[in-house]
C-alpha positions as CSV (number, residue, x, y, z in Angstrom):
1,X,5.5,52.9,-10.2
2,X,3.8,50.9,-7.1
3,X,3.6,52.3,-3.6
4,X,6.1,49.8,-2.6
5,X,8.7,50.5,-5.8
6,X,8.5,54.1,-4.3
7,X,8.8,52.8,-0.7
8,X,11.7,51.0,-1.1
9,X,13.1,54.2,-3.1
10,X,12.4,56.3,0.2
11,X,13.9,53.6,2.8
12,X,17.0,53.8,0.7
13,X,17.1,57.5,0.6
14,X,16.6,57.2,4.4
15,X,19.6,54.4,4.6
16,X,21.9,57.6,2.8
17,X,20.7,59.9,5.6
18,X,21.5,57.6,8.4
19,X,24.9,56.4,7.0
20,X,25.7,60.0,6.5
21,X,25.0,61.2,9.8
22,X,27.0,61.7,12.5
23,X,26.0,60.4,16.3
24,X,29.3,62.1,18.0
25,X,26.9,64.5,19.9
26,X,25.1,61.5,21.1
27,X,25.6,59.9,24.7
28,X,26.7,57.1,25.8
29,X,23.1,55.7,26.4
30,X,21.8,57.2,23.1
31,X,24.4,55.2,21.0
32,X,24.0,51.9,23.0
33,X,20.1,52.1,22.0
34,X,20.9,53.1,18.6
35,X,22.8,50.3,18.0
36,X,20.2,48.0,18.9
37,X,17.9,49.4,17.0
38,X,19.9,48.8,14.0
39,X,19.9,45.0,15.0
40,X,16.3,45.1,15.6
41,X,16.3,46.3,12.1
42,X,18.0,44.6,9.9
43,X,16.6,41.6,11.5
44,X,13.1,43.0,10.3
45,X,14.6,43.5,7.1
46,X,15.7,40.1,6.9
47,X,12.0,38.2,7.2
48,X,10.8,40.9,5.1
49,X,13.7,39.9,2.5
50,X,12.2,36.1,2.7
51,X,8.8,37.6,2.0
52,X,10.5,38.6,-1.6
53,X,12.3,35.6,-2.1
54,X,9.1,33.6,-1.5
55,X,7.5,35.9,-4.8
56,X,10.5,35.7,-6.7
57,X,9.9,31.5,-6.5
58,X,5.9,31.8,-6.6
59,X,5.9,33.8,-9.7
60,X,9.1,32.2,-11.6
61,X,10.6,35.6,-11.6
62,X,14.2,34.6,-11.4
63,X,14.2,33.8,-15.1
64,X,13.5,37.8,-15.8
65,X,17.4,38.2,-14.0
66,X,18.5,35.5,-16.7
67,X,19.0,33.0,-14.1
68,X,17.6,28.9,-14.8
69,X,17.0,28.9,-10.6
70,X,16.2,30.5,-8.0
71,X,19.1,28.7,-6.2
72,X,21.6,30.6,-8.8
73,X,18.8,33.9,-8.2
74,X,19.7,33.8,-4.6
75,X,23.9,33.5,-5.3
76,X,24.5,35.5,-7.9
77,X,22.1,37.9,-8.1
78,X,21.3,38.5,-4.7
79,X,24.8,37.6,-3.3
80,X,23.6,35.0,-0.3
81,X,26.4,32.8,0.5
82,X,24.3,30.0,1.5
83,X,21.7,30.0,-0.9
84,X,20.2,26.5,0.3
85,X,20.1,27.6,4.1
86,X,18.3,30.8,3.2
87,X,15.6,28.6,1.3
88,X,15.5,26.2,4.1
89,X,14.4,29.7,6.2
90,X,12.0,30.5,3.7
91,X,10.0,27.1,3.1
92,X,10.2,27.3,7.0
93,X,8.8,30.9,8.1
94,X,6.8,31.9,5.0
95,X,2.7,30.8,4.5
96,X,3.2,28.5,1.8
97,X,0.8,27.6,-0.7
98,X,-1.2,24.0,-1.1
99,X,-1.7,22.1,-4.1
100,X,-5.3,23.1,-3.6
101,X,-4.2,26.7,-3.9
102,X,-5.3,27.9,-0.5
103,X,-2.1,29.8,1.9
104,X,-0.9,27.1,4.6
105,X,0.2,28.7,7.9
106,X,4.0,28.4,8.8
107,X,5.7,25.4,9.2
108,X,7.8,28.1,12.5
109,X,5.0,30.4,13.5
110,X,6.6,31.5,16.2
111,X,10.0,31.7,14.9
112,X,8.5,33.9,12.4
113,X,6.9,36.3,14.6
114,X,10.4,36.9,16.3
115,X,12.4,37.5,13.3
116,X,9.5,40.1,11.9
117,X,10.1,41.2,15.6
118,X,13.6,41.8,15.7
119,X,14.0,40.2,18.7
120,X,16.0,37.6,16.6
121,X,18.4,36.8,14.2
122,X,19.5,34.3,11.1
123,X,21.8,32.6,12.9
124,X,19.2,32.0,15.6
125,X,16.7,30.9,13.2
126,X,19.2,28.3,11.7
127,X,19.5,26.8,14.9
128,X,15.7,26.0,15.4
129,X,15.6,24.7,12.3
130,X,18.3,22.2,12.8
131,X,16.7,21.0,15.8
132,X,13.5,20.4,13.8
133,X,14.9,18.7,11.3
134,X,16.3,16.7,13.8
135,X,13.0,15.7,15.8
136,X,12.1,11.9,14.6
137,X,8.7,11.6,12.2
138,X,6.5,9.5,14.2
139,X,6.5,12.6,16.7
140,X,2.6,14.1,17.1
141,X,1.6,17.6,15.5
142,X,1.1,18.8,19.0
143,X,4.2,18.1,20.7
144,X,6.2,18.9,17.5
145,X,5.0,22.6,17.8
146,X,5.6,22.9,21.7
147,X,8.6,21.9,20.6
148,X,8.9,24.7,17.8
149,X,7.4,27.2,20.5
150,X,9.8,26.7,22.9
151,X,13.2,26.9,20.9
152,X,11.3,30.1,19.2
153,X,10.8,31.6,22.9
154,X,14.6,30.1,24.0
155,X,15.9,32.2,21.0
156,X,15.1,35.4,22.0
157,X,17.6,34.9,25.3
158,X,20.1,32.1,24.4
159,X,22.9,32.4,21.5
160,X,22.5,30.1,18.2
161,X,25.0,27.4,20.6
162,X,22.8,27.5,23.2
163,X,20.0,26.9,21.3
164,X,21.3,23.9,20.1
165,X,22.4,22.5,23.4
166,X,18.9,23.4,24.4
167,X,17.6,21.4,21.4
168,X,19.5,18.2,22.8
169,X,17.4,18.4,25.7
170,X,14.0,18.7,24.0
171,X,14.5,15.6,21.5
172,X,15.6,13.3,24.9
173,X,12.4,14.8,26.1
174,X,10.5,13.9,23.3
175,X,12.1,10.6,22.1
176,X,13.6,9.5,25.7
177,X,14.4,5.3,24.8
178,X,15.0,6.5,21.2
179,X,12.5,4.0,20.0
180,X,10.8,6.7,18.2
181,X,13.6,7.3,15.8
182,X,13.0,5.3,12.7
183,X,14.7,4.3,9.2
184,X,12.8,7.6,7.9
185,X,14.8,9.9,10.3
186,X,18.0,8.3,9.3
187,X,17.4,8.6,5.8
188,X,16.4,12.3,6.3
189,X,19.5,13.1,8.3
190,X,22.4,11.1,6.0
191,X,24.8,13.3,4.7
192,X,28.2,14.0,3.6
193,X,29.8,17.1,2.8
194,X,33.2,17.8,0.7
195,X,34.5,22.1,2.2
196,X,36.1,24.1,-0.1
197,X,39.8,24.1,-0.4
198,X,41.2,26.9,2.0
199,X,44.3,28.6,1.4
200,X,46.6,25.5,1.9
201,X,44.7,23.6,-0.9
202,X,43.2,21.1,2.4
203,X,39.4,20.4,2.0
204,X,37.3,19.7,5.4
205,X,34.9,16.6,5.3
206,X,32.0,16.2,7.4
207,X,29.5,13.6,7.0
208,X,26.3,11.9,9.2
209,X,26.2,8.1,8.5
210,X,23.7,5.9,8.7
211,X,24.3,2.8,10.8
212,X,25.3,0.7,7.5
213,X,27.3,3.4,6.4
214,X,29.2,3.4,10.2
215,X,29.6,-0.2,10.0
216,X,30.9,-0.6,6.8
217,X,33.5,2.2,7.3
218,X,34.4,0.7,10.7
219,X,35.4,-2.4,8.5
220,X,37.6,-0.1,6.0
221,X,39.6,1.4,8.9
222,X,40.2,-1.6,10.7
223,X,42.2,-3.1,7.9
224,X,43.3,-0.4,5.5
225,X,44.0,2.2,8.8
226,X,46.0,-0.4,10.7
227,X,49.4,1.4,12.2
228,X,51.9,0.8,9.3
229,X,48.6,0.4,6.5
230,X,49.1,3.0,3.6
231,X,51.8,4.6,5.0
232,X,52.9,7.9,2.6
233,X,55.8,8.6,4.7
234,X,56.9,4.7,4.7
235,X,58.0,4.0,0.8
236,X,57.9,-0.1,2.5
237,X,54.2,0.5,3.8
238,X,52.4,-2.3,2.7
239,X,49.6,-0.8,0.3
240,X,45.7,-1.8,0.1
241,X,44.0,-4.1,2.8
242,X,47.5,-6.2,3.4
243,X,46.2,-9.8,3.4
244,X,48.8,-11.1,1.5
245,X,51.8,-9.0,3.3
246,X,54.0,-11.0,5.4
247,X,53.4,-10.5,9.3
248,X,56.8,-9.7,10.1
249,X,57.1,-7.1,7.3
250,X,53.6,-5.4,8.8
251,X,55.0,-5.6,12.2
252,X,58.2,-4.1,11.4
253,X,55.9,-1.1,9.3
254,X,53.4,-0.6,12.6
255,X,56.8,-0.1,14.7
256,X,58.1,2.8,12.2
257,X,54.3,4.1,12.3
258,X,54.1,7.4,14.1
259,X,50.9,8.5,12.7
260,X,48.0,9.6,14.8
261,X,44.2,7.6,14.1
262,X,43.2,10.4,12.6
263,X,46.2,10.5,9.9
264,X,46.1,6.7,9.8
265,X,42.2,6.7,9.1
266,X,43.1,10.1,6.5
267,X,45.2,7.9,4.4
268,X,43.3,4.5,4.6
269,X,40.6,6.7,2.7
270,X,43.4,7.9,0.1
271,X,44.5,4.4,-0.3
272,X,40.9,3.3,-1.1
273,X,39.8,5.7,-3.2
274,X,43.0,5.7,-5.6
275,X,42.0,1.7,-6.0
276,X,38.6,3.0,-6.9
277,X,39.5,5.3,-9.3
278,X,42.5,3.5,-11.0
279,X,41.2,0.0,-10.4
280,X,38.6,0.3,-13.1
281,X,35.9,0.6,-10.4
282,X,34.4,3.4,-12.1
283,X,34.0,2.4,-15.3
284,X,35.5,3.9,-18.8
285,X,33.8,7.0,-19.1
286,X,32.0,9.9,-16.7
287,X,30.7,12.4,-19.3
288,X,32.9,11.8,-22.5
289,X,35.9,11.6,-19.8
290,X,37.7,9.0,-18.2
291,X,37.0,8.5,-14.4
292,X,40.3,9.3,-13.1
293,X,42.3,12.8,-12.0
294,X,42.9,14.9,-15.0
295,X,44.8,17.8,-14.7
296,X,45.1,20.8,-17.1
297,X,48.7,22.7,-16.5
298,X,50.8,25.2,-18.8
299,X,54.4,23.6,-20.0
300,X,55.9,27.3,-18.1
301,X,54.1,25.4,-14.7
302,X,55.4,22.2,-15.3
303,X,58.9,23.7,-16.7
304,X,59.4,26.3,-13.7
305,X,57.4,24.0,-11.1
306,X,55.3,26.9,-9.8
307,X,51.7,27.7,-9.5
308,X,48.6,25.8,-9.4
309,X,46.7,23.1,-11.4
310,X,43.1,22.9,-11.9
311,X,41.7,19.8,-11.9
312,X,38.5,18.6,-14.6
313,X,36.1,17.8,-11.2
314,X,37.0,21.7,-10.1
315,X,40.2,21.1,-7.7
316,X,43.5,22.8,-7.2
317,X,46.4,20.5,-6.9
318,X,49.6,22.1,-6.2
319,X,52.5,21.6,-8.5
320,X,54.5,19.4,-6.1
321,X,51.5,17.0,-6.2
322,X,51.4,17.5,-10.2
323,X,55.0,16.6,-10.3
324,X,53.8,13.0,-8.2
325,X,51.1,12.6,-10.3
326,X,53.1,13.2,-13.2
327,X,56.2,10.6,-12.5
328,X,53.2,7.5,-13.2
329,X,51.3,9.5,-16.1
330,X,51.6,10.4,-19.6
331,X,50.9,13.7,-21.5
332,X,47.7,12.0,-23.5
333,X,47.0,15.7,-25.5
334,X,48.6,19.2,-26.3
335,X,46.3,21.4,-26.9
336,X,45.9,25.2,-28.0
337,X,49.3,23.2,-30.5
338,X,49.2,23.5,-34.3
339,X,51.2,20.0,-34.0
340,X,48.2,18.0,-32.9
341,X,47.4,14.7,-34.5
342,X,43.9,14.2,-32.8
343,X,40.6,14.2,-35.0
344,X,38.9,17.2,-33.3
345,X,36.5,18.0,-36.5
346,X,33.6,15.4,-37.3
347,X,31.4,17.9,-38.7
348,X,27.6,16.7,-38.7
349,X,28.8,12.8,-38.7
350,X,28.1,12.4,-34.8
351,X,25.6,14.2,-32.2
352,X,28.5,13.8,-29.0
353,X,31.9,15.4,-28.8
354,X,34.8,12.3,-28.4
355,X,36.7,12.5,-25.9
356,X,39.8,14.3,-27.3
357,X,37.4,17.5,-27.9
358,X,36.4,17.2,-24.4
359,X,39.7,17.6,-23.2
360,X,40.7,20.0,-25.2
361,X,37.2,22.2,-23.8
362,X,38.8,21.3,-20.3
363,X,41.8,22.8,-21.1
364,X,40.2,25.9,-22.2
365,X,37.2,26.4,-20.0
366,X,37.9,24.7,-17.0
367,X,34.3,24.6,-16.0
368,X,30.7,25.6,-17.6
369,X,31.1,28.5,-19.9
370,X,28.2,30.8,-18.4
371,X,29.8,33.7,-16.8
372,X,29.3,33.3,-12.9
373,X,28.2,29.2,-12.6
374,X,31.0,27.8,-10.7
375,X,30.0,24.1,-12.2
376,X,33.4,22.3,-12.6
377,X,34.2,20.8,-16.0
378,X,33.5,16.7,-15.3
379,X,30.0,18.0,-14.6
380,X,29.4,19.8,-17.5
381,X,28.1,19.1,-20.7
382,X,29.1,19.8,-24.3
383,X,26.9,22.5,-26.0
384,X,26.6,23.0,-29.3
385,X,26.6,26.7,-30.0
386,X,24.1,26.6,-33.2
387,X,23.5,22.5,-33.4
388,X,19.9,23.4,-34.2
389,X,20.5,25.7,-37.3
390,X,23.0,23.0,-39.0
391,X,25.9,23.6,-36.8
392,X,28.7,21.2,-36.0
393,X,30.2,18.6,-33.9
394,X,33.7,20.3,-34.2
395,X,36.3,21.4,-31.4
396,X,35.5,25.5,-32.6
397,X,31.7,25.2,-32.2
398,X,31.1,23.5,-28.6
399,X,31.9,24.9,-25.1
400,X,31.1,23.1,-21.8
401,X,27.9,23.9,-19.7
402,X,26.5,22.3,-16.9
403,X,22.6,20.7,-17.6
404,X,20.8,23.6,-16.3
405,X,22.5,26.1,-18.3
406,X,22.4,24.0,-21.3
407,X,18.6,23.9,-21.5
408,X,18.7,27.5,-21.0
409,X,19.8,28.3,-24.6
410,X,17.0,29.0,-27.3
411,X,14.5,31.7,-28.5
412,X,12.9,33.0,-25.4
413,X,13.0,36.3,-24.1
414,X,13.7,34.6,-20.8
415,X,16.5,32.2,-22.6
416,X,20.1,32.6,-23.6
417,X,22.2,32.5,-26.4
418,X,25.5,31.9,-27.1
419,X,28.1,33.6,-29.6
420,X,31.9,32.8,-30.0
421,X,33.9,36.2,-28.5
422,X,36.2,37.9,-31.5
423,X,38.4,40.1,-29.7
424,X,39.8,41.5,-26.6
425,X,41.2,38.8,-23.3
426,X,38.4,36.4,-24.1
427,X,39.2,35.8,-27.6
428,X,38.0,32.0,-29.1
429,X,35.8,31.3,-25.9
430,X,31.8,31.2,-26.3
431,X,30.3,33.8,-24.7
432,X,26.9,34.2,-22.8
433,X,24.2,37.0,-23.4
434,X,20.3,36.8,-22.3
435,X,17.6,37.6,-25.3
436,X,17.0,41.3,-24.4
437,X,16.2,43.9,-26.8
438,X,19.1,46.0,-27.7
439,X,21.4,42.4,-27.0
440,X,23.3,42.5,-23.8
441,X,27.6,42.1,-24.0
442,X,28.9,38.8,-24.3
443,X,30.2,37.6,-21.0
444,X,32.8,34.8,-20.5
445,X,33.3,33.0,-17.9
446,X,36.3,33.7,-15.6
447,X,35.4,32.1,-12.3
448,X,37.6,28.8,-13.5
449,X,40.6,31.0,-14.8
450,X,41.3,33.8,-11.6
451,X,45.1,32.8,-12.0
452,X,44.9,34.4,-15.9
453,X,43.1,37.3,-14.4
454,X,45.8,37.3,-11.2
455,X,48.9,37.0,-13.8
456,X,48.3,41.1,-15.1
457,X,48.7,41.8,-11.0
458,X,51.8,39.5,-10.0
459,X,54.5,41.4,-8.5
460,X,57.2,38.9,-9.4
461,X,57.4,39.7,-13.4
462,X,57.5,42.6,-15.3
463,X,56.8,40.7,-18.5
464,X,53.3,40.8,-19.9
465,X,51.3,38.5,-19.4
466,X,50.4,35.6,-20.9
467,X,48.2,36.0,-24.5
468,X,45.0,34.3,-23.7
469,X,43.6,31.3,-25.2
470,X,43.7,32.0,-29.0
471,X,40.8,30.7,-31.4
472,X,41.1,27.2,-31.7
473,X,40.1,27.5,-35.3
474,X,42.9,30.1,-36.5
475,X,45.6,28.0,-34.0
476,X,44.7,24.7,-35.9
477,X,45.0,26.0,-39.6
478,X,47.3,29.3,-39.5
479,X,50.3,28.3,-41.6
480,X,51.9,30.5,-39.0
481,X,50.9,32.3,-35.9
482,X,52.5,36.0,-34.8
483,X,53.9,34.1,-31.7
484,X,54.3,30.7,-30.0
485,X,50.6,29.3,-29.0
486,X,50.5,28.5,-25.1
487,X,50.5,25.2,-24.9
488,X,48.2,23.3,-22.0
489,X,49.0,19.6,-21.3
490,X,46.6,17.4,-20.0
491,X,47.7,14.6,-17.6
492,X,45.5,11.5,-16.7
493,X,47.6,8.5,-14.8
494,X,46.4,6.1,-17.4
495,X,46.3,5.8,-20.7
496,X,43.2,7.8,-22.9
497,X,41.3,5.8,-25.7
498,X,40.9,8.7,-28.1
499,X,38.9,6.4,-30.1
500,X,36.1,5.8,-27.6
């Protein structure tokens, strides 16, 4: 065992001692101090926790924790809930290595010496880095790490806000006319990012558009966000951009119109992005699947019109917004069925899965099929659990994963493999174990089915729950099953070419 195995074996036999002590005899004073000295630490702890992040990436030593990345390292592994951000930190406050070999200094000196300090913390660090990012190209060395120097010294006094507000300050300093600022600082800063669904099922966008981008949109708004435009409330809204809608009719619509802009500009973007995705704007086909909202429900959802849908790009829809959807589509394929028609067994005939075993993989996975990757199903893959030793292009042999985890699976100690479960909740899903010596447990993937894994816990039934999905294989050829397969119907608001 190295000194610093048995180190960190002491510091956490210190962390017991601390955590199990009691500071009631202490004053006033003597608890203040102590609790800034467990700031100061953990802080420490922090830079010292990039420092092993930075090995882990050096030596490739995520792959020995069976993960592909050290992105999926940091989240599952070590639990960081922004895994990119805590990179970002890294590449930023770590001596990084040339392609010559030689150690490079730190792109944040200084920020680096005051986190190892203590004297300040992640959410500080953030915010100098966001500034940075933010300073235009064409500014000099020099002045770039005066800049760096001062929002490192700024830190240890101002909050992460301040900081920021401070940062405004030093880029008007440094780029007063903005003429600096070029079409390599724009292209840096473009973004646009999609939140995750909070508990009402609404999704928060934020985005940073380039001057095209603004101009463009500006265009969009002006037509398709016009008061009366793409009204949901409104069933005589004119729909689309309203060039051939009669003046008086849009007139009459704009007067009923009691939407804010922000609502208005909301449902302009609705408006244009159902055109784009059942227009045909998309094409026929994204990944085996057709480029338009499929939803995988139970027939007890869409009977008793409760709970939620799961979408194939990884969203919840709630049933009332099934039911919508559901009123302009058709039920293309019934699955988990013993009644189905569909060719789902081509045997070694064709390499890709058609598009009626893709669905029926939606239905049953939901997303990747390695336990803990929260890839959605429409970006996922179709692997084939023994292609390579003869296997086949048939519904009971494939399960979804997303590329990385795909080319993860072969011989390697540091690879995968993948083995269809026999028993227990998981039954008939492929399960995921890393090439160790004795073999790990097959793990499924549950991330993409919490409300099977909720049901056992619902206060509202005293039935049991649900029988998992059952093996495809034994639901498809049984003469007769011990009780009724659950049934999941898949909804798309056109019609499926099973053939393609």
């Amino acid at each position: 065992m190295s000194d610093l195995v048995a180190d960190y074996a002491a510091l956490e036999q210190i962390l017991d001692k601390i955590a199990a002590s009691d500071s009631t005899a202490c004053d006033e004073e003597t608890v203040t101090e102590l609790a800034i000295r467990h700031e100061h630490t953990i802080r420490r702890v922090e830079s010292i926790g990039n420092q092993r992040i930075l090995e882990v990436s050096d030596r490739d030593a995520h792959r020995t924790a069976g993960c592909v990345t050290v992105t999926e390292f940091l989240q599952t592994k070590l639990r960081i809930t922004h895994p990119k951000k805590r990179l970002d930190a890294v590449r930023s406050l770590e001596p990084m290595h040339a392609m010559t070999g030689e150690k490079l200094p730190p792109v944040c000196s200084n920020t680096a010496r005051e986190l190892a300090a203590g004297t300040i913390g992640p959410d500080h660090v953030h915010a100098v880095l966001d500034v940075m990012k933010k300073i235009p190209s064409a500014v000099g060395a020099e002045q770039r790490a005066f800049a760096e120097q001062t929002l490192a010294e700024f830190a240890t006094t101002l909050t992460p806000k301040e900081i920021t507000a401070a940062g405004v300050r030093i880029l008007a300093h440094l780029d007063p006319d903005g003429q600096l600022t070029d079409d390599r600082d724009r292209a840096r800063n473009r973004k646009l990012n999609l939140g995750c669904q909070d508990s009402q099922l609404m999704s928060k966008l934020t985005a940073t558009l380039d001057p095209i981008t603004r101009a463009l949109f500006d265009v969009v708004l002006a037509k398709w966000a016009a008061p009366g435009m793409n009204n949901p409330d409104d069933e005589l809204s004119p729909i689309g951009d309203g060039s051939d809608i009669d003046s008086n009719l849009l007139r009459e619509a704009a007067d009923r119109d009691h939407r804010s802009q922000s609502q208005r500009n909301h449902d302009a973007l609705k408006a244009l992005l159902d055109v784009a995705v059942n227009g045909g704007l998309l094409g026929g086909s994204h990944r085996g699947l057709p480029p338009q909202i499929i939803v995988s429900i139970t027939d007890a959802q869409l009977r008793e019109h409760a709970g939620v849908a799961r979408t194939a790009t990884g969203a919840d829809l709630p049933i009332s917004d099934v039911i919508t959807l559901a009123a302009d589509a058709q039920p293309h394929l019934a699955v988990f069925s013993d009644v189905t028609g569909e060719p789902l067994f081509f045997g070694r005939g064709r390499r890709l899965a058609s598009q009626a075993q893709r669905l029926m993989a939606f239905a049953q996975y939901r997303g990747c099929s390695k336990d803990d990757c929260a890839t959605p199903f429409a970006h996922t893959e179709m692997h084939h659990a023994d292609w390579a030793d003869g296997g086949l292009t048939d519904a009971t042999d494939m399960a979804p994963a997303c590329g990385r985890h795909n080319r993860a699976v072969g011989p390697e100690p540091h690879q995968w493999s993948t083995e269809k479960i026999t028993d227990g909740p998981d039954k008939g899903r492929y399960g995921w174990r890393r090439n160790t010596d004795p073999p790990e447990k097959l793990r499924a993937n549950h991330l993409h089915r919490i409300d099977e894994l909720l049901h056992p816990h619902s206060p509202d039934t005293d039935e049991a729950p649900s029988p998992p999905v059952l093996d495809i294989e034994h639901q498809l050829v049984a003469e007769r099953l011990p009780r009724a397969p659950r049934v999941d119907v898949v909804w798309s608001r056109h019609p499926i070419d099973y053939a393609a």
